[in-house]
N, CA, C and O atoms as a MOPAC input file, in Angstrom:
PM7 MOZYME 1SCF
protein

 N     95.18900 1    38.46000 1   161.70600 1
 C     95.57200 1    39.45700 1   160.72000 1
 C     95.43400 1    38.84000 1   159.32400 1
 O     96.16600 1    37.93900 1   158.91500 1
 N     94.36700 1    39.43500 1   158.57800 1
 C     94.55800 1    38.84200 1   157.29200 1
 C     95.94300 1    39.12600 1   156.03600 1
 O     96.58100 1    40.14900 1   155.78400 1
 N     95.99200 1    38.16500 1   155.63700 1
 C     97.23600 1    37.70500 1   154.53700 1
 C     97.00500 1    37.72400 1   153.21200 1
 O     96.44500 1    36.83100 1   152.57700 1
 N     97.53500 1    38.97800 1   152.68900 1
 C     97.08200 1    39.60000 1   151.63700 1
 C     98.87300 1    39.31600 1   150.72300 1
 O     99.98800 1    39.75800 1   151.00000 1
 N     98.30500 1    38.24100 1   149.42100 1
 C     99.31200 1    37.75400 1   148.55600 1
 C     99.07600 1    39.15500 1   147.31700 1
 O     98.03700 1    39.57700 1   146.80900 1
 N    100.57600 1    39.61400 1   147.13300 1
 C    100.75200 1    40.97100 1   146.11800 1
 C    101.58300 1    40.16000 1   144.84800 1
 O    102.69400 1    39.63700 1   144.93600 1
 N    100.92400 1    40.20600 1   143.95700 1
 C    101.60700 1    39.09700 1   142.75100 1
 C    102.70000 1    40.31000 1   141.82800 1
 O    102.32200 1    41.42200 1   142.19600 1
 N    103.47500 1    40.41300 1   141.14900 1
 C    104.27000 1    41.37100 1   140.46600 1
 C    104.55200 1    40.47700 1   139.14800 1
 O    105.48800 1    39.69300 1   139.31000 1
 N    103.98000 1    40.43500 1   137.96600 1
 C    104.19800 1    40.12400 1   136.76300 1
 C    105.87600 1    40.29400 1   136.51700 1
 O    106.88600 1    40.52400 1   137.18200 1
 N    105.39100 1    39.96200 1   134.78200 1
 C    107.24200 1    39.84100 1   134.33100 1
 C    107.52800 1    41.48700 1   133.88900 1
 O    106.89600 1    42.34500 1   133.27300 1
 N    108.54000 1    41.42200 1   134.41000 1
 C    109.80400 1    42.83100 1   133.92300 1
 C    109.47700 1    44.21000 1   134.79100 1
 O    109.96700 1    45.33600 1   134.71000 1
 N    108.42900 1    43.65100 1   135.66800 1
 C    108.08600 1    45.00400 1   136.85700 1
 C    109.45700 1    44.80600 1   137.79400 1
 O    109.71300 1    45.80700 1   138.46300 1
 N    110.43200 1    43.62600 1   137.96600 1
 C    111.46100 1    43.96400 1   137.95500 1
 C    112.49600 1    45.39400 1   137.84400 1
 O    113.30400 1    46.08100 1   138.46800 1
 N    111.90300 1    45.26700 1   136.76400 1
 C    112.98800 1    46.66200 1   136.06800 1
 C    112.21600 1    47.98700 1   135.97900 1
 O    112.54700 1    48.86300 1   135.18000 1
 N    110.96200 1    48.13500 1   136.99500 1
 C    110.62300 1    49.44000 1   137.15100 1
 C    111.82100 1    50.65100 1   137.44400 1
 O    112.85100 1    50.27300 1   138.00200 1
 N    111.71400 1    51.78600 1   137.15000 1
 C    112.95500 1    52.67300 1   136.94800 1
 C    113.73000 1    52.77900 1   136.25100 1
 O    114.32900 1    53.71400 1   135.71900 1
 N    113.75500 1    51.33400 1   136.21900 1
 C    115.03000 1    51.70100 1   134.63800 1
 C    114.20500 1    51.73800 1   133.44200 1
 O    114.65300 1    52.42600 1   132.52500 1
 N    112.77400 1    50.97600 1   133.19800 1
 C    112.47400 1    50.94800 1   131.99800 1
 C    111.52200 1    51.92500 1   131.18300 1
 O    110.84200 1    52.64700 1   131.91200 1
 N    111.39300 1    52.04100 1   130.23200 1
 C    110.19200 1    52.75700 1   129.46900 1
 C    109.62700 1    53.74600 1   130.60200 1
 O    108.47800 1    53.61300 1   131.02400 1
 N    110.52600 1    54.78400 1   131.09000 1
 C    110.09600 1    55.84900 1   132.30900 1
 C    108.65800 1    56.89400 1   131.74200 1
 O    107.64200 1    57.29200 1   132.31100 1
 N    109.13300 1    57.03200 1   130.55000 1
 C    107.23300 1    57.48300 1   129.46700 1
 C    106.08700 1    56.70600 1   129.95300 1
 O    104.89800 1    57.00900 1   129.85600 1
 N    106.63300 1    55.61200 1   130.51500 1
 C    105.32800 1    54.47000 1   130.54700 1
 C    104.48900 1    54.58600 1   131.82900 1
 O    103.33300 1    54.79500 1   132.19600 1
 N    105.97900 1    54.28200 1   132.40300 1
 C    105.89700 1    53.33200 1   133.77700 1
 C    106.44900 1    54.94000 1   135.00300 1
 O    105.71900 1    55.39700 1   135.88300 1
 N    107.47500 1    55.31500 1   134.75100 1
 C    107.64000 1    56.14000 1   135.63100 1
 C    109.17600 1    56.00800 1   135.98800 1
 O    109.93300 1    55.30100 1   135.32300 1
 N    109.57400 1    56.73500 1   137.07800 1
 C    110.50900 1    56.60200 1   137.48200 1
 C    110.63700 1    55.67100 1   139.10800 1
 O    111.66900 1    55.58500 1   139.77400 1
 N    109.25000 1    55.03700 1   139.46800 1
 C    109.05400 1    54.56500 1   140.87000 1
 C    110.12400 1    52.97700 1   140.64700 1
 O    110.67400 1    52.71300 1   139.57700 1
 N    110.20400 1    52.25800 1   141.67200 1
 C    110.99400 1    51.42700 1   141.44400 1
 C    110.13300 1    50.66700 1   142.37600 1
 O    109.61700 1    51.13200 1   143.39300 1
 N    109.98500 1    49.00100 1   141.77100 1
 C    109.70600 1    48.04700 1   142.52700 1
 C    109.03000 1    47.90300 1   144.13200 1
 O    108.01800 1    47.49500 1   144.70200 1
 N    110.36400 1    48.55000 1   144.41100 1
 C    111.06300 1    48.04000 1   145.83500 1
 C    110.38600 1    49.59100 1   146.65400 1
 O    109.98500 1    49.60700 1   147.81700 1
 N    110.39400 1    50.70400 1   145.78900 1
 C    109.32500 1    51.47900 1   146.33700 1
 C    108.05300 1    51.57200 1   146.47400 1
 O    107.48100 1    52.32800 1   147.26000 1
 N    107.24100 1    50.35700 1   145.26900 1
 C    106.48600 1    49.76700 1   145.33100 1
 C    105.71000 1    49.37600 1   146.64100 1
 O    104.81200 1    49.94600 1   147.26100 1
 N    106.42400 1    48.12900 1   146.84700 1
 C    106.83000 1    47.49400 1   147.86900 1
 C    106.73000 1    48.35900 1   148.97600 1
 O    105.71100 1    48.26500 1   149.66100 1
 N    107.37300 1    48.97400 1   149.20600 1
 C    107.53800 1    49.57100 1   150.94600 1
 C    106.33800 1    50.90500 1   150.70500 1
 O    106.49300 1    51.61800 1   151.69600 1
 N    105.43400 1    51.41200 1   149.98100 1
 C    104.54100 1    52.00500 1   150.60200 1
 C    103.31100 1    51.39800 1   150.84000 1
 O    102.42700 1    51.75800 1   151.61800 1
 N    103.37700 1    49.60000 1   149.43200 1
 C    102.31700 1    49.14000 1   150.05700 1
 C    102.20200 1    48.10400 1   151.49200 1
 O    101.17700 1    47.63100 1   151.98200 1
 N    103.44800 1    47.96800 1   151.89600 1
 C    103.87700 1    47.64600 1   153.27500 1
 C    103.60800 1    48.42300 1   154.23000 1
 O    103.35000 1    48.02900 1   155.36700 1
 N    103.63900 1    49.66400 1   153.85700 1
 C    103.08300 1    50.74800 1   154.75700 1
 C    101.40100 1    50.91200 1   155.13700 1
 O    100.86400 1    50.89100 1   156.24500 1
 N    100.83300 1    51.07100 1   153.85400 1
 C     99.11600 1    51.34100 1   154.01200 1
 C     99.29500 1    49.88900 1   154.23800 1
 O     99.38000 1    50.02300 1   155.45900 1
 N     99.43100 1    48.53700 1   154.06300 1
 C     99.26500 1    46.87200 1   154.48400 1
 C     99.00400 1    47.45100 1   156.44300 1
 O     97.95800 1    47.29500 1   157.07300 1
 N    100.11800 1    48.00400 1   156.90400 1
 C    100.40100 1    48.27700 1   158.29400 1
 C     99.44900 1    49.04000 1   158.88600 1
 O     99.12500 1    48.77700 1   160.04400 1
 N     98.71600 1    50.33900 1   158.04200 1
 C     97.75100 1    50.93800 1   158.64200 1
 C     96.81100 1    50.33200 1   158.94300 1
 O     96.27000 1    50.52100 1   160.03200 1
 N     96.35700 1    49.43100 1   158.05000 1
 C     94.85000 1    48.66600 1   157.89900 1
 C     94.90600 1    47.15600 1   158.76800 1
 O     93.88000 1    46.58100 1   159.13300 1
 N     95.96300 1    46.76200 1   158.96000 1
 C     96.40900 1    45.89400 1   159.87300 1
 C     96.32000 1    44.48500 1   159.16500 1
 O     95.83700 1    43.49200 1   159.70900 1
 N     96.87400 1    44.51700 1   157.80700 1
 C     96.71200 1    43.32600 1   157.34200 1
 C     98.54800 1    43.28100 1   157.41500 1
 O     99.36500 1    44.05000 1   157.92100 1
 N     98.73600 1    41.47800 1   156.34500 1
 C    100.08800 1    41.16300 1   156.65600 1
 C    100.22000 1    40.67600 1   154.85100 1
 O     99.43500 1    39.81600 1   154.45000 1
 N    101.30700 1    41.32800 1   153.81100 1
 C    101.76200 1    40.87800 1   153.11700 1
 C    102.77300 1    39.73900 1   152.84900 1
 O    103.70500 1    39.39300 1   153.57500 1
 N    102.23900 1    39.01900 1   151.16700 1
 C    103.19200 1    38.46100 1   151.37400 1
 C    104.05600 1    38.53100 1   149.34100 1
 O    103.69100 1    37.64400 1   148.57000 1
 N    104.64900 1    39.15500 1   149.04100 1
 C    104.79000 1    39.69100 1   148.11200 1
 C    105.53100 1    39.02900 1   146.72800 1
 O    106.75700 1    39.02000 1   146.84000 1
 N    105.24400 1    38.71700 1   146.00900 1
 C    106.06100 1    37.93600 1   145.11300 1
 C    106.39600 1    38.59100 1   143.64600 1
 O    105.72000 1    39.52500 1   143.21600 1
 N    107.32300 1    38.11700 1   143.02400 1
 C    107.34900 1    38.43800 1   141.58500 1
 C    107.83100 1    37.66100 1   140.29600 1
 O    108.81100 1    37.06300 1   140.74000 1
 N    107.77500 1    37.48400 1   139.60900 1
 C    108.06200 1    36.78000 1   138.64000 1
 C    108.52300 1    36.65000 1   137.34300 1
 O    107.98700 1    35.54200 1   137.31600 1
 N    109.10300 1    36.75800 1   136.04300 1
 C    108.98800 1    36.70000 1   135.30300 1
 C    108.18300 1    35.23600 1   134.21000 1
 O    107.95300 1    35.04400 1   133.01600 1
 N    108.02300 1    34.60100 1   135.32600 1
 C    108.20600 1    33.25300 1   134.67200 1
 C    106.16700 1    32.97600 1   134.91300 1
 O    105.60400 1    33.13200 1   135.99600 1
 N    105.58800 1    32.63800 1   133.85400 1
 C    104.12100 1    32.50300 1   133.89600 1
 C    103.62100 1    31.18400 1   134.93700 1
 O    102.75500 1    31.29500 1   135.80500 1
 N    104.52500 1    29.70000 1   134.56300 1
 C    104.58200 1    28.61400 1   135.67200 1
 C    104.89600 1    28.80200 1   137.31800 1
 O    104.49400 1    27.97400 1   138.13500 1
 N    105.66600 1    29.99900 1   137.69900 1
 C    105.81600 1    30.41300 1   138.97000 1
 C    104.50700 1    31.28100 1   139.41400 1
 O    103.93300 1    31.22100 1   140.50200 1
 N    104.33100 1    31.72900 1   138.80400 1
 C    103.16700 1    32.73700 1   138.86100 1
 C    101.79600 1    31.90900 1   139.52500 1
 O    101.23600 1    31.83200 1   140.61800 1
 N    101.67800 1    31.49800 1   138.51400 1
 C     99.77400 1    30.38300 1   138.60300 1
 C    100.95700 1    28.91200 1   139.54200 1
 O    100.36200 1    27.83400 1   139.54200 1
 N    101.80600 1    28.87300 1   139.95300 1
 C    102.07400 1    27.75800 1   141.35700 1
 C    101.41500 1    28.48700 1   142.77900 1
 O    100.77500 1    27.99800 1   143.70900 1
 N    101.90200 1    29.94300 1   142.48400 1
 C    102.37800 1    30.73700 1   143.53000 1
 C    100.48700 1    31.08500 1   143.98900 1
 O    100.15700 1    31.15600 1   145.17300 1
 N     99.32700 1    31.28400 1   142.69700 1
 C     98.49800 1    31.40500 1   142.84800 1
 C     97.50400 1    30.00300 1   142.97000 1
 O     96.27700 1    30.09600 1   142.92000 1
 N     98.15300 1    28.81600 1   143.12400 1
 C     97.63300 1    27.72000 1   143.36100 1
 C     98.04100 1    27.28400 1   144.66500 1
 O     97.60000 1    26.18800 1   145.00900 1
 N     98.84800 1    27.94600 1   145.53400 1
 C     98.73100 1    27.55500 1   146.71100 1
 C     98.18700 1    28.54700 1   147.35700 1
 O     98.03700 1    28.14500 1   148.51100 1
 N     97.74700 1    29.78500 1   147.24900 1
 C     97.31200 1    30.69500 1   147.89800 1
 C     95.84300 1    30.06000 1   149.08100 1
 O     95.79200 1    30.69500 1   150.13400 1
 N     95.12000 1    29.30200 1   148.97600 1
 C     94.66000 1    29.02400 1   149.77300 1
 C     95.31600 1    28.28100 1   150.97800 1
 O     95.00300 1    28.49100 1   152.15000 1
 N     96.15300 1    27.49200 1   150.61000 1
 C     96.86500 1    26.40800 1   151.17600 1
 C     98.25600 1    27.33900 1   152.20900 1
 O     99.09700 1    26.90300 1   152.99500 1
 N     97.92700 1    28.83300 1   151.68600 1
 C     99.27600 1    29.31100 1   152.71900 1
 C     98.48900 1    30.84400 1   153.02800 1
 O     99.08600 1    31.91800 1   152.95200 1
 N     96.82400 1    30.67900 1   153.44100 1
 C     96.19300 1    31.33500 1   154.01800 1
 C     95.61700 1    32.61500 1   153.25600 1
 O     94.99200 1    33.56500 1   153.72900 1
 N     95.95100 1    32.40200 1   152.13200 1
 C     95.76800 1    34.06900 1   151.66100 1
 C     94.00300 1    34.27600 1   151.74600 1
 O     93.07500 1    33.50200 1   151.51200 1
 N     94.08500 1    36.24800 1   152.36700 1
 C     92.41400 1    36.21200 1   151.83800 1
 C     91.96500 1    37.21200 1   150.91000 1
 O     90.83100 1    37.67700 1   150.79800 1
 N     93.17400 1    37.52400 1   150.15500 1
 C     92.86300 1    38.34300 1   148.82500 1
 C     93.85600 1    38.48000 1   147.94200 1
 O     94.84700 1    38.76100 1   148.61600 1
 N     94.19900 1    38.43300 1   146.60700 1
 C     95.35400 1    38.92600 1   145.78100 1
 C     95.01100 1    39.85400 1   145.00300 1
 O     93.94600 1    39.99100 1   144.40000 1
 N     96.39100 1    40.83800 1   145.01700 1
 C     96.71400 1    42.07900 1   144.59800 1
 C     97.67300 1    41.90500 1   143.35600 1
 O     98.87600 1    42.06800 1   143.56100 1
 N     97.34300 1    41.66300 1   142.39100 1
 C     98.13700 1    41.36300 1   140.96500 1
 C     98.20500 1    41.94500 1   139.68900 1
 O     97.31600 1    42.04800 1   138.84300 1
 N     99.53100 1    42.36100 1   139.65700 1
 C     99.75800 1    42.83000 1   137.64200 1
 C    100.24000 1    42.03500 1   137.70000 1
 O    101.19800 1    41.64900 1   138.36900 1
 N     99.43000 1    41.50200 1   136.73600 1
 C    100.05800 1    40.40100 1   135.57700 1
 C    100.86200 1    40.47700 1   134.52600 1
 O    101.43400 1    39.60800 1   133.86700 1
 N    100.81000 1    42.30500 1   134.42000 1
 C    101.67900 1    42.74600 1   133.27500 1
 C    101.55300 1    41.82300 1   132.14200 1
 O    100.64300 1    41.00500 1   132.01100 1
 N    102.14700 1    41.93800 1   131.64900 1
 C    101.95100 1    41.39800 1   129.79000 1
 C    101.23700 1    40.19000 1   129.99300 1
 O    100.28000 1    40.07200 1   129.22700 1
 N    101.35100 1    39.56800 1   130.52300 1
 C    100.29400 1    38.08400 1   130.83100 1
 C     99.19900 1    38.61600 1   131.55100 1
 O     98.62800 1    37.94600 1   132.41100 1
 N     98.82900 1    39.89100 1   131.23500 1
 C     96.93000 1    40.45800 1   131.29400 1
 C     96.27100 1    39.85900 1   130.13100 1
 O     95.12300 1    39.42900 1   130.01600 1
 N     97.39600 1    39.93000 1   129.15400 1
 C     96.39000 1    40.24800 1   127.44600 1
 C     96.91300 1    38.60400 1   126.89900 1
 O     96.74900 1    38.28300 1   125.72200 1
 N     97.69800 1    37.42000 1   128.15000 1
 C     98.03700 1    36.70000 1   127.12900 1
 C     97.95600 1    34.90400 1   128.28000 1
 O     97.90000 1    33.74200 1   127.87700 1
 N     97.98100 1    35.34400 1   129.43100 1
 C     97.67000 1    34.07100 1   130.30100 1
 C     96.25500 1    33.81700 1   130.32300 1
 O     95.43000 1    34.62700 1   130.74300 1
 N     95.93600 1    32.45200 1   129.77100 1
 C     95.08100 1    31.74300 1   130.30200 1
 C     94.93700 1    30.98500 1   131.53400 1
 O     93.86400 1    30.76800 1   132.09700 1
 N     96.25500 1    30.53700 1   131.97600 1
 C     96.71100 1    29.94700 1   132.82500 1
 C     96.62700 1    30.42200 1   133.93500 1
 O     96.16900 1    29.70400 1   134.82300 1
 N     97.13400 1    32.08300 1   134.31000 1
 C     96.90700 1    32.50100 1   134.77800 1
 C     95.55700 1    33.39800 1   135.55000 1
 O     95.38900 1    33.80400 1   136.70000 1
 N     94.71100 1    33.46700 1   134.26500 1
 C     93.43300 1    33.43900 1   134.57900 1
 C     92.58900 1    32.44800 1   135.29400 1
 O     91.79900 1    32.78200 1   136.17700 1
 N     92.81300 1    30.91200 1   134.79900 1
 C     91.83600 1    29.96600 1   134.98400 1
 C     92.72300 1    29.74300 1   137.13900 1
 O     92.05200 1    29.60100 1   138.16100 1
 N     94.18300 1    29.80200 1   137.05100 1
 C     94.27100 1    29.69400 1   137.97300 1
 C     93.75700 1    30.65600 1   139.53900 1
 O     93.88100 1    30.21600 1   140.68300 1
 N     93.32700 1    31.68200 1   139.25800 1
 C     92.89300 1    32.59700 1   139.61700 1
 C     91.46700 1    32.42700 1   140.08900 1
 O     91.08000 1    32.55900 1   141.25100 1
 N     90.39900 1    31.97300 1   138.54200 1
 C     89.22700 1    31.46700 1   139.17200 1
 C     88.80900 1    30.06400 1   139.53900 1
 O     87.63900 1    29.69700 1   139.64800 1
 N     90.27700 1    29.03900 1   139.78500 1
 C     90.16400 1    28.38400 1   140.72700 1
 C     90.39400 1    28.42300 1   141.99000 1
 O     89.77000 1    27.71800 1   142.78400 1
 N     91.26900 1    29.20600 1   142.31700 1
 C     91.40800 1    29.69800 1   143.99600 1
 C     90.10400 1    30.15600 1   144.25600 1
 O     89.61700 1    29.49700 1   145.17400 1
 N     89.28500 1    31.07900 1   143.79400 1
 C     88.06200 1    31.41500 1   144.21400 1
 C     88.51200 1    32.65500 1   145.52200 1
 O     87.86100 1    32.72300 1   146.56500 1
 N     89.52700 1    33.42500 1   145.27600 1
 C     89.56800 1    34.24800 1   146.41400 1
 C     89.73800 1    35.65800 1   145.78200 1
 O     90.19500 1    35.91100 1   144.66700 1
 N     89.16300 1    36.74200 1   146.95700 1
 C     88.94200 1    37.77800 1   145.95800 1
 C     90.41100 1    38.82400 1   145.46200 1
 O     91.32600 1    39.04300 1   146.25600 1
 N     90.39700 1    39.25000 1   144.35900 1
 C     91.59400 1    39.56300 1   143.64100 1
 C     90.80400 1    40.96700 1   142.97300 1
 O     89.61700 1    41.16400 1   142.71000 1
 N     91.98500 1    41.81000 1   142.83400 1
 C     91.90800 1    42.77200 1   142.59000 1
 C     92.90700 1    43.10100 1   141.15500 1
 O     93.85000 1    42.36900 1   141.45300 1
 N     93.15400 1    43.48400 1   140.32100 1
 C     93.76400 1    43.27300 1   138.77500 1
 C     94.39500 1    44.97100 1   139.37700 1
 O     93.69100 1    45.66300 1   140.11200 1
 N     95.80600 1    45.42600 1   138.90500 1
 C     96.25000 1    46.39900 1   139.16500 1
 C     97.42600 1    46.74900 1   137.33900 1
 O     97.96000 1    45.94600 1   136.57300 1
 N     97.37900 1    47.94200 1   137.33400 1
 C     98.60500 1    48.42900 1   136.18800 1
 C     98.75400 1    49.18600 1   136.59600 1
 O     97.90200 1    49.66300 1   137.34500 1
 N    100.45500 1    50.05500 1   136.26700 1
 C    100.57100 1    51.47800 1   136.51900 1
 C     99.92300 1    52.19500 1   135.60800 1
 O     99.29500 1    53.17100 1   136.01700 1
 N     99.91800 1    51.81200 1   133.82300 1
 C     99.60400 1    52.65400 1   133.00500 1
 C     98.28700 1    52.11800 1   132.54200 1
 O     97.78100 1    50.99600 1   132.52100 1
 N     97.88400 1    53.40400 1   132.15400 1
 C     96.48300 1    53.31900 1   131.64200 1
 C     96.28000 1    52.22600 1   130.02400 1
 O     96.48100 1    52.62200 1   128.87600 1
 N     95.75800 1    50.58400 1   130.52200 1
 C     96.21600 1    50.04200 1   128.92200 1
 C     95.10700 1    49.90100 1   128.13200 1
 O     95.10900 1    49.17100 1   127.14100 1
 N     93.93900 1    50.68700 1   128.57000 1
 C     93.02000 1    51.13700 1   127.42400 1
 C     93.35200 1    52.33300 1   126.44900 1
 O     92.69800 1    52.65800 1   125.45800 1
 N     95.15200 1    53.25200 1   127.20600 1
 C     95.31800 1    54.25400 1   126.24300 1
 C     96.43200 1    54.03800 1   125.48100 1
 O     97.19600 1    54.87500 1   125.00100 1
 N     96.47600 1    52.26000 1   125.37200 1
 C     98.11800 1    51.66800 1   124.78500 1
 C     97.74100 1    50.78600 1   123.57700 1
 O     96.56800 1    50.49600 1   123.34100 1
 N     98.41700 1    50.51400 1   123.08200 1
 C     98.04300 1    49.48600 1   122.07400 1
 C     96.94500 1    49.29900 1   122.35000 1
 O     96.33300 1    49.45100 1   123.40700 1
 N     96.52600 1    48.80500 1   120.96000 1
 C     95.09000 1    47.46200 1   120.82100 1
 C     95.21600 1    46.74500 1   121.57100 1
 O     94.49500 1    46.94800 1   122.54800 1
 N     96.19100 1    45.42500 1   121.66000 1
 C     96.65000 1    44.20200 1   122.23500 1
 C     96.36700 1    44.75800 1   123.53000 1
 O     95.64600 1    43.97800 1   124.15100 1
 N     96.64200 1    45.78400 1   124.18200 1
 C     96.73200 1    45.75000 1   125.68700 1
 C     95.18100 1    45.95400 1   125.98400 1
 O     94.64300 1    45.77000 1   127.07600 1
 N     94.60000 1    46.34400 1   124.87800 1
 C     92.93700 1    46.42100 1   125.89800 1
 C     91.75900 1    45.46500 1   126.35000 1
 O     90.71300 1    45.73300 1   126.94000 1
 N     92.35500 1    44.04300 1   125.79700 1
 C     92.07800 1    43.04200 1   126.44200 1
 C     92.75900 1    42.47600 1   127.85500 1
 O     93.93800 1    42.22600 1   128.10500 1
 N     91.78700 1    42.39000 1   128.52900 1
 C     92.11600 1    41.56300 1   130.02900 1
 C     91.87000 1    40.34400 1   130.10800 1
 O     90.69400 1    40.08400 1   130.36400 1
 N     92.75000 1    39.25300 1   129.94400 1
 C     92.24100 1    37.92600 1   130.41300 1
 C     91.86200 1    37.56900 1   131.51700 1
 O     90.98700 1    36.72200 1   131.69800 1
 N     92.79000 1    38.48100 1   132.85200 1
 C     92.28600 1    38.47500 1   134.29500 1
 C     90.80700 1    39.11800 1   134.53400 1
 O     89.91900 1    38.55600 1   135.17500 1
 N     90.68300 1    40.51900 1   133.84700 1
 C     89.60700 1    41.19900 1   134.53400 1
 C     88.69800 1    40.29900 1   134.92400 1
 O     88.62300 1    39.89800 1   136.08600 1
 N     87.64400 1    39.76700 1   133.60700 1
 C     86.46400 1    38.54800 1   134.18000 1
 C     86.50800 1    37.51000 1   135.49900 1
 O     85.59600 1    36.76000 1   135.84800 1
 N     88.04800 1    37.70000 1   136.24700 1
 C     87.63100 1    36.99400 1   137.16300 1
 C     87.98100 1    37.48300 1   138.31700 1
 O     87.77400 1    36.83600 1   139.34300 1
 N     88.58500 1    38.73500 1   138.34000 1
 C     88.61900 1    40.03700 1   139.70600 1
 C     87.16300 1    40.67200 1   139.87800 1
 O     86.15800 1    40.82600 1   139.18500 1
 N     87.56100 1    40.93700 1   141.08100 1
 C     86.41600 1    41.65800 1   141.44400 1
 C     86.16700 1    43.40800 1   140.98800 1
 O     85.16400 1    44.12000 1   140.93500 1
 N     87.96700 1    43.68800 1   140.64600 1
 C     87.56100 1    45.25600 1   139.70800 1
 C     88.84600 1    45.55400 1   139.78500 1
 O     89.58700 1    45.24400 1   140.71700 1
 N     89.23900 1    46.35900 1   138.49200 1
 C     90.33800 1    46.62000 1   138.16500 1
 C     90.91100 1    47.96600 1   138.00100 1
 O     90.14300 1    48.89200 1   137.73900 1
 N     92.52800 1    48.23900 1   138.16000 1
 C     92.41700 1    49.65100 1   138.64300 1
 C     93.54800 1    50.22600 1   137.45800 1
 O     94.36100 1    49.30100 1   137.48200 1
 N     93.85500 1    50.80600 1   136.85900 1
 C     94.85200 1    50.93900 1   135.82500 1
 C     94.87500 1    52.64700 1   135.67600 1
 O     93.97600 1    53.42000 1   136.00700 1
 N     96.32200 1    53.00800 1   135.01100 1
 C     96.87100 1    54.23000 1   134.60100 1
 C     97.12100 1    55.32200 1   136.23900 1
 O     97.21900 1    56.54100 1   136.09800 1
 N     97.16600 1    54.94900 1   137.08400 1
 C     97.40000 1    55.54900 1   138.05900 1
 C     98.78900 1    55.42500 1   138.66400 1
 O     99.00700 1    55.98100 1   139.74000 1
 N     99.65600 1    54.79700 1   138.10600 1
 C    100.74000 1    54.78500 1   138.37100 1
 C    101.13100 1    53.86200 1   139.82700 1
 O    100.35900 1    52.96500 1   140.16500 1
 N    102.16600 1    54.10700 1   140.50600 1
 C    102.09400 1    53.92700 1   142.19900 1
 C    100.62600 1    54.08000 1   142.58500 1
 O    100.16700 1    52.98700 1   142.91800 1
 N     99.87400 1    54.91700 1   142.64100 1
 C     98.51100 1    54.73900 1   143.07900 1
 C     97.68100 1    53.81000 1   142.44800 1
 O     96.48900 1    53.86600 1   142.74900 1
 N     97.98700 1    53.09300 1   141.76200 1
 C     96.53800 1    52.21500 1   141.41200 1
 C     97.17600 1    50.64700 1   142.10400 1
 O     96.55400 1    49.59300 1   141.97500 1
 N     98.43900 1    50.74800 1   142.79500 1
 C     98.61600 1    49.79500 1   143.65300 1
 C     97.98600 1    49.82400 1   145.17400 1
 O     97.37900 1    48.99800 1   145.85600 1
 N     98.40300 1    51.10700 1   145.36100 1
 C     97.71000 1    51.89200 1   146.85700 1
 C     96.10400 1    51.49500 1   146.66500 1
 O     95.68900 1    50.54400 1   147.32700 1
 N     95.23100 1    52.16500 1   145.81700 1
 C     94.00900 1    52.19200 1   145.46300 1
 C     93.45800 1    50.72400 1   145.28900 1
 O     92.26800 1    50.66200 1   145.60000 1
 N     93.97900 1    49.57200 1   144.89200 1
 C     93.93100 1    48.41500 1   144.67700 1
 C     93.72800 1    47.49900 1   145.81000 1
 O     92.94300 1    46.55500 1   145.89300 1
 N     94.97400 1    48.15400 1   147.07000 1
 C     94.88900 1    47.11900 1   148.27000 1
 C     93.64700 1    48.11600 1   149.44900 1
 O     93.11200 1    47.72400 1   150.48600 1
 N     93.53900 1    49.39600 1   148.78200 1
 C     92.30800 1    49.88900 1   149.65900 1
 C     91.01700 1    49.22800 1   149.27500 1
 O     90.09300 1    49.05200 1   150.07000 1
 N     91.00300 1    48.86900 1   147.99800 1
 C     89.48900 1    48.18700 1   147.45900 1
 C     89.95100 1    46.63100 1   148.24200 1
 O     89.17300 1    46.02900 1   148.98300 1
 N     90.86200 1    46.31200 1   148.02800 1
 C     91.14400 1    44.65800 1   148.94600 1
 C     90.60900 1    44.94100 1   150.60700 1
 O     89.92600 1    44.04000 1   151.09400 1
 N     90.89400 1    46.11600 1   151.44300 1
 C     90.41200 1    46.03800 1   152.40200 1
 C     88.98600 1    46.64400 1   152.64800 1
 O     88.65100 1    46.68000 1   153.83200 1
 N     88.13700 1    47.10000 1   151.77700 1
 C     86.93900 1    47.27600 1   152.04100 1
 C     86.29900 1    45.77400 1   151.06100 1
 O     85.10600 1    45.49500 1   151.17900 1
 N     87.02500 1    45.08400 1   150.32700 1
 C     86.21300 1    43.93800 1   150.37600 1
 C     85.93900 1    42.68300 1   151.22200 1
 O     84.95900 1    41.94300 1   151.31100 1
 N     87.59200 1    42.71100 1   152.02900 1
 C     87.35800 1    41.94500 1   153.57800 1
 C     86.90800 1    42.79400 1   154.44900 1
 O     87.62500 1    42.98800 1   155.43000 1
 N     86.15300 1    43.22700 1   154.39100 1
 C     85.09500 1    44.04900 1   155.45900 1
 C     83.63600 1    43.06600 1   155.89600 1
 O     82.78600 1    43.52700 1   156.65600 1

């Protein structure tokens, strides 16, 4: 069963409570359990993390080979437009990754329409809310195909 690592940037924490204009009213943890669900249809096995902290983040994506992963599913949230670290760690794993947002951040600020990740995913899915997480781990399983 392949082992599909789901990364959760800083303050996706506080989905529901925050900026609901933005983000929505979905929460984390609902997040979580529908992409546990389509994970179950397709017969892969999550393993889900989150962070606020940028050094946990690029550890968590520096062992990903070393604890089997064969694709990551990641918002980087605000460390889209501002990790290097997180980028370079990314195209050192060399495994395929998929870049995810709820909101559309080509229709947000300036600052947000740079991606430091994109250049090293294989394609990125944004402004879809809960679905561009769904939509994200469906492009993860037609790329382990």
């Amino acid at each position: 069963m392949n082992k599909i690592l789901v990364i959760h940037g800083p303050n996706l924490n506080l989905l529901g409570q925050r900026e609901k204009d933005i983000y929505g009213t979905t929460t984390l943890e609902e997040i979580n359990h529908k992409l546990t669900e389509l994970a179950k249809e397709n017969h892969l096995m999550l393993e889900i993390f989150q962070s606020n902290h940028e050094g946990e983040l690029v550890d968590k994506i520096g062992k990903a080979k070393e604890d089997n992963i064969k694709a990551i599913l990641i918002n980087p949230a605000a460390y889209t437009h501002t990790s290097i670290a997180i980028r370079d760690a990314l195209a050192a794993v060399t495994i395929p990754t998929v870049e995810v947002h709820l909101s559309n951040i080509y229709a947000r600020e300036d600052f947000r329409h740079t991606s430091l990740i994109a250049p090293v995913a294989q394609g990125q899915i944004s402004g879809f809310g809960l679905n561009s997480y769904l939509l994200g781990l469906k492009a993860i399983v037609e790329l382990l195909k």
